[in-house]
N, C-alpha and C positions, 0 to 999 in steps of 0.2 A: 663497514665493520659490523659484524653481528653481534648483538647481544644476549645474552641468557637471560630465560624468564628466572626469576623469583620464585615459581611455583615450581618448575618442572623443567627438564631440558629440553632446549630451544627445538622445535618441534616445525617441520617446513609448513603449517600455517600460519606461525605465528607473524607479528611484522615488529620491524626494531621500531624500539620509543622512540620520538620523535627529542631530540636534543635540546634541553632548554636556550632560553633566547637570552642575550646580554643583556637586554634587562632586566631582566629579574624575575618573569612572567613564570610562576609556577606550573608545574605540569597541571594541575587542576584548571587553572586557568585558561590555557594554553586548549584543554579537551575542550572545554565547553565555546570557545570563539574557534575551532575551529572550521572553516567552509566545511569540510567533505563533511562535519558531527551530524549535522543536522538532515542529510539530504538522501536519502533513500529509499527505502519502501515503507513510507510512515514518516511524516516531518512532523519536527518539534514544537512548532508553534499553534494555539489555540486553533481549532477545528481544520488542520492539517491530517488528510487521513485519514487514521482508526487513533489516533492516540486520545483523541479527547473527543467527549461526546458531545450530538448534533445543537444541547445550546452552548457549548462553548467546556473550557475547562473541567476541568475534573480531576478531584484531586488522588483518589484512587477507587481504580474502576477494573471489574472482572466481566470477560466476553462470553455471555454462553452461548453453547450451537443448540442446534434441534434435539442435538443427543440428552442434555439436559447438564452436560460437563459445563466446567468454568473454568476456564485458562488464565491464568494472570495476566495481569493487564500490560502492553505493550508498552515500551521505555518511551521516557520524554525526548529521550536524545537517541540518534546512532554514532555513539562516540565512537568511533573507527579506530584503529593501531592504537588503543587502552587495555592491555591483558594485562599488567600489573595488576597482586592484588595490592589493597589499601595498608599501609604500615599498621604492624602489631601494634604499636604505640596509641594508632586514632581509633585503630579495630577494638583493642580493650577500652578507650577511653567512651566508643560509643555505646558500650554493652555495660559498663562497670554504673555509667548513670542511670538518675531514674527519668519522669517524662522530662524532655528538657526542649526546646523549640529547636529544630535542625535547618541547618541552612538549607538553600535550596541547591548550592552547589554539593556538602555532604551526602542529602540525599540521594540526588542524582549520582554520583560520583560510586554510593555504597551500594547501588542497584547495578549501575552498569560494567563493575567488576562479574558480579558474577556471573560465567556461562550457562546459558541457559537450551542446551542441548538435548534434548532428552533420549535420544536414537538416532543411530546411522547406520545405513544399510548398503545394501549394491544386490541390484537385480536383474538379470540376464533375461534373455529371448531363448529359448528353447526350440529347435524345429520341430519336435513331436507336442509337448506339452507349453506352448506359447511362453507368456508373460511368466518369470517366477522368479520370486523372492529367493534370491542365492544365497545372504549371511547378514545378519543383523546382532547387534548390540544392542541396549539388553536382550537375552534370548528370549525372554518370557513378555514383552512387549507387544501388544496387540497391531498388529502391521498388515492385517486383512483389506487386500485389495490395493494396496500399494504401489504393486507391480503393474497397474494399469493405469495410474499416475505418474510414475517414474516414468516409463516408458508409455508415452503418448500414440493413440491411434494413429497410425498412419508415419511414423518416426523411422519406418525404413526407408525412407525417400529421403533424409537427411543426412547429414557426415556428423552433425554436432548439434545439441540443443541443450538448453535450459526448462526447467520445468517448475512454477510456482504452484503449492497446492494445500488444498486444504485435507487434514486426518483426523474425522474425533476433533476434540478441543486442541489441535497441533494445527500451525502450520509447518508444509515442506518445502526444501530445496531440493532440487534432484539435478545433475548434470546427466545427457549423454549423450555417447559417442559411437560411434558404428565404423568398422573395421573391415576392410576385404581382408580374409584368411583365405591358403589353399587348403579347405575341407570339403570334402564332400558329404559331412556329417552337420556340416554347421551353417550348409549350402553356401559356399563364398562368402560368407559374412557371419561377425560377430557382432553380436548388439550389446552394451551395458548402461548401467545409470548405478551411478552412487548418490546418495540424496540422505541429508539431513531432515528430523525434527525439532520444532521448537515451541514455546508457546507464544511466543510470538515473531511474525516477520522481516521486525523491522532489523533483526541484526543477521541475517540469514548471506545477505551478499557480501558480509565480511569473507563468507569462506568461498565465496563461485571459485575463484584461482583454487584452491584447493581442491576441491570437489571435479574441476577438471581436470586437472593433474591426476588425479588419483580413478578418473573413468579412463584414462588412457594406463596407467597403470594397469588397472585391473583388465586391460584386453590384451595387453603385451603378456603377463604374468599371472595367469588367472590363479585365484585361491590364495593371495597371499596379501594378508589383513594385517600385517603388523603397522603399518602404519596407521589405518582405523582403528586399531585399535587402540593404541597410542592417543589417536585422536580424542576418539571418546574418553576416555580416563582422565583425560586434563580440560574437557570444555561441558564435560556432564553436568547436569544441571544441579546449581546450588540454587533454587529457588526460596525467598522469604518467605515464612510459616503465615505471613498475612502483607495485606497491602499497605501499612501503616506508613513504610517507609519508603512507597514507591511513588514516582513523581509519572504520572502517565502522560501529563502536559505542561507546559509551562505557564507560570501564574501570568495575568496581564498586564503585569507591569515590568514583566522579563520579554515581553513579546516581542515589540518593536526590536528590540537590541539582538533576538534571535535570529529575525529576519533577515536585519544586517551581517551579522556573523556569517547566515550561511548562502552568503553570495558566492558562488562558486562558476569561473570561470571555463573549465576544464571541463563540463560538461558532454557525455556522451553516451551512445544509444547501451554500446554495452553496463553500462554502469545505471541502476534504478533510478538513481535522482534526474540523468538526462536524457528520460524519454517525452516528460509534457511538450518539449515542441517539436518531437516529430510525431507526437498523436495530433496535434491540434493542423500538422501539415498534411499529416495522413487523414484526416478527417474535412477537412476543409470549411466550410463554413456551416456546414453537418455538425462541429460541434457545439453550436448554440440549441440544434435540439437536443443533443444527448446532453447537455448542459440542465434543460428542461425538465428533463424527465430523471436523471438524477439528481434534482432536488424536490421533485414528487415521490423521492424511495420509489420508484417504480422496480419492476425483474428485469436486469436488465441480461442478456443472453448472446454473447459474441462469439459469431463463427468465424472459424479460418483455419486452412492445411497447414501443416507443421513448417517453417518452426515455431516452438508455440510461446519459445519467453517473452519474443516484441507484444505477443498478442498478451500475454500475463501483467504485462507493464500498462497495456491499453486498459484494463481494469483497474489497477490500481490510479490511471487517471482518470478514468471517471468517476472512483471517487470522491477525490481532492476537485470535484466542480462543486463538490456540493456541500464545502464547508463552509460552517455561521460558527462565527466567535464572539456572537451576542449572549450572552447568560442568560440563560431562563429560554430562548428561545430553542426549539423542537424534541424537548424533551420528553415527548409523550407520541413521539414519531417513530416508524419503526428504524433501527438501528441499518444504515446502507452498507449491508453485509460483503465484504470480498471471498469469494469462493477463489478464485483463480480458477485454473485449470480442473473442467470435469467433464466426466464420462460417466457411460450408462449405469454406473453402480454407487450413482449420487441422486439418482433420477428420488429415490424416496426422501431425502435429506432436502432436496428443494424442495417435496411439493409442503413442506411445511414451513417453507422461508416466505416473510412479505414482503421483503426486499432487501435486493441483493444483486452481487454484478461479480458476474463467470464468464468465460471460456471454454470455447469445446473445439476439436478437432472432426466431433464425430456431427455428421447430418443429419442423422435421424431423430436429433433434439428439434430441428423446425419441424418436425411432425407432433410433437409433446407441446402444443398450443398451450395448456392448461398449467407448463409450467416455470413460464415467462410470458412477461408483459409485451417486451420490446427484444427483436431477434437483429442481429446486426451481424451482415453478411458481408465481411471485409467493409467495406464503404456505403453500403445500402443498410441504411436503419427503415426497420418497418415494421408494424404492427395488425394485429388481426382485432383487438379492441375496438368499436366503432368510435366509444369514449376517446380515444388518443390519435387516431387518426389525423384529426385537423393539428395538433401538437405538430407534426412531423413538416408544417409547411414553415417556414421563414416568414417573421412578420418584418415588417419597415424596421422595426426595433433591433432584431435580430442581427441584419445586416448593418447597422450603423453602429452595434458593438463590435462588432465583428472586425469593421472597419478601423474601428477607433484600436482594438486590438492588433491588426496589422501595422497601425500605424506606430505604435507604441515601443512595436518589435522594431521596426527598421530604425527606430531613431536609436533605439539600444544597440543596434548591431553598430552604425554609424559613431555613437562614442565608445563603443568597445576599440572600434579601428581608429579613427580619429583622433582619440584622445588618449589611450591606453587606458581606457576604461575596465581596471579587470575586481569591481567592486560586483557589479549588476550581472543577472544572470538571466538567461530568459524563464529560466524554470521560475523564479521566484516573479517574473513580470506576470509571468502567465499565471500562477497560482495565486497571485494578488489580485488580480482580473480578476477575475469571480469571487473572489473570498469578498473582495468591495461590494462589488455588484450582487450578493444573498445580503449580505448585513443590509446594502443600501433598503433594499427589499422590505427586510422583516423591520429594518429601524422606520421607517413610515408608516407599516400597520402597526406597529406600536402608538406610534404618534395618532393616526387617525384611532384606535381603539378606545384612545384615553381623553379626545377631544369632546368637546359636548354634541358633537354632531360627529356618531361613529359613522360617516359613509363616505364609501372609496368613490372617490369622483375621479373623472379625467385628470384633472389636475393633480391629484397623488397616484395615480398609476403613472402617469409623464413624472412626476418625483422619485419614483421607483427604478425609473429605468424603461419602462416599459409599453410597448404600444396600447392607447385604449381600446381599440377594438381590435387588432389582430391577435394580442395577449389576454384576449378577456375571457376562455377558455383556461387559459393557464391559468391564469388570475384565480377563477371560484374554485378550479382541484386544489391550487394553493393555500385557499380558504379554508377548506373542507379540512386536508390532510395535518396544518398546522393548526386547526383548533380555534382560529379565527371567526366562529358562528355567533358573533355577537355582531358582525360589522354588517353593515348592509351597501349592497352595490347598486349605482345611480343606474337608472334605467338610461341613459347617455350611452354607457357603455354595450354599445351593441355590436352586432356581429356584421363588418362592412361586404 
């Protein structure tokens, strides 16, 4: 049975509320424990993603790009099927007081009512004049170059894609689809892409069902927006006049209990929360250096032919290798920027990023040395830096995480089956993996920083996790990049 929104009639993206539970678990309660809330392009817990920054927490925080914009800062939670707004009753009770301390479920809850939509478009293939911008909402919206984001180089070779991207201080979603017609104007095929802005990502795959429903729309029925524009009208952006009331991560002592929450079973590629383990299968033991080298902010630069969302999703896990939920640590680090999906008409917006982690379709970016560190060609990571070079071998260390990480999985798969195990998820095995393995890291140079003899010895590199001499390259970038130049490294630590 469907229900009617509260705002607006029921609208085919909407999804029905989820029916309270007998005992008595309020819909408030009910959003924030729930699996899917937490789990998609941006998770809710301390140095998960972009939601909080690289020393941990952050209570409200704005992104800027090169352009010099500032985006609002990305939600703590992706409460999923929550389009209610909040009752007039709590909406005046919040506004009517003066400062008063807010919960953190409040918080959370009065943020992520509102949609934060800011434009949606659809943009065609043209046989004479290429890529072009068909119809957009707002009209007056600066949407330059769009259409070579939406629709991705090389995307005639595909029936169907997804497209993550960065616009200005927006990110997008784009769906599309490609169609055999009988034209001879349109040469046997139709191309489109319908695609969303927002300011931020993490509630973007709410609508993928949407966005592809509505790209096959628009190549069955072309020029006929009334449903966009429906759309946009009821998810347009009601953005807060400042961050006071926004929660970008959860505090540390809501942590643990997040984690738990968002175990999620059900797990899979099309859905953003369940690609960490088939990037870490698709990568194979490959991913202890990209591991490496995003948590040295390195540029990090991933090629591959269309389709480009699996490839969109490998970006966003390589950021989650490099979260620290220690406070106070990498705070003066540069920020491990998501581009998603780009092409040649971002070429000027990287060469002023220090790091960062994109996607291209097009190959003439491994000719653009100058701007990326690290180029990673489907399964081949490599670098032209002499500086990084040796990074890119496996040390003994490597492989013995690596291992302990395979190990870790089969015993999960084994109580998922055995036991009916449907608490544990691999996404969160695997993003606990390293989230351990940076804290373990930086909690030791702490420790030796503060002891009366600041020097890294074998024995607190083996505390770390980490081989003394095959990691001792990593080791002094780590030094360097995190501000560590008070410690001194035991001449022990050599090169084997």
């Amino acid at each position: 049975m469907v229900e009617r929104s509260d705002r607006a009639p029921l609208l085919d993206w909407e999804e029905v509320p989820s029916a309270e539970k007998p005992g008595g678990t309020s819909p408030t309660k009910e959003r924030l424990s729930s699996p899917s809330n937490s789990r998609a392009l941006g998770c809710s817990a301390p140095g998960f993603g972009w939601s909080s920054g690289p020393g941990g927490p952050i209570a409200s925080r704005s992104v800027s790009n090169a352009d010099g914009c500032s985006a609002p800062p990305a939600t703590s939670s992706d409460l999923a099927g929550t389009d209610e707004a909040l009752p007039p009753d709590k909406e005046e009770h919040l506004s009517d007081t003066g400062p008063r301390e807010v919960s953190l479920e409040d918080r959370m809850v009065k943020w992520e009512e509102k949609d934060q939509i800011v434009s949606v478009f659809v943009v065609t293939f043209n046989t004479r004049s290429g890529n072009m911008l068909e119809w957009c909402l707002p009209k007056d919206m600066d949407l330059e170059g769009v259409e070579f984001k939406a629709i991705a180089s090389g995307s005639h070779r595909v029936s169907t894609d997804f497209i993550y991207f960065r616009k200005g201080c927006y990110f997008g979603l784009a769906c599309f689809a490609n169609m055999a017609v009988e034209s001879t104007v349109e040469r046997g095929a139709r191309m489109k892409s319908v695609g969303i802005l927002s300011p931020s990502y993490t509630l973007l795959y709410r609508y993928m069902s949407f966005l592809e429903h509505q790209v096959r729309l628009q190549l069955q029925s072309p020029g006929n927006y009334s449903h966009l524009e429906a759309f946009y009208e009821d998810k347009r952006a009601l953005l807060p006049p400042s961050g006071d009331a926004v929660v970008t991560a959860l505090p540390a002592n809501a942590w643990s209990a997040a984690i738990n929450h968002s175990m999620h079973p059900e797990m899979k590629i099309t859905h953003p929360a369940g690609c960490m383990s088939h990037f870490i299968r698709f990568f194979g033991e490959q991913i202890m250096v990209l591991w490496k080298l995003a948590l040295l902010r390195r540029r990090i630069l991933i090629f591959s032919p269309p389709p480009v969302g699996v490839v969109c999703y490998r970006v966003y896990c390589c950021c989650c290798l490099a979260n620290i939920s220690i406070p106070g640590v990498g705070v003066a680090v540069p920020e491990f920027r998501p581009f998603f999906y780009v092409n040649v008409a971002d070429i000027s917006a990287l060469e002023n990023e220090l790091s960062y982690v994109a996607c291209t379709t097009e190959k003439i970016f491994e000719e653009k040395k100058d701007l990326y560190d690290v180029y990673v060609d489907n399964q081949n990571v490599k670098t032209y830096r002499d500086g990084l070079k040796p990074l890119l071998r496996l040390s003994t260390a490597d492989r013995e995480k690596y291992r302990k990480l395979t190990e870790q999985r089969q015993m999960l798969l084994y109580s998922q089956e055995e036991n009916g195990d449907c608490v544990s998820s691999e996404e969160d095995l695997f993003i606990l993996f390293f989230l351990e393995q940076n804290n373990r890291i930086f909690q030791t140079l702490s420790e030796v920083a503060g002891s009366p003899d600041p020097t890294v010895t074998q024995e607190s590199v083996r505390a770390m996790g980490l081989d003394p001499h095959g990691d001792r390259l990593f080791l002094l970038h780590l030094l360097e990049i995190y501000g560590y130049d008070t410690l001194l490294v035991s001449e022990q630590l050599c090169c084997s």
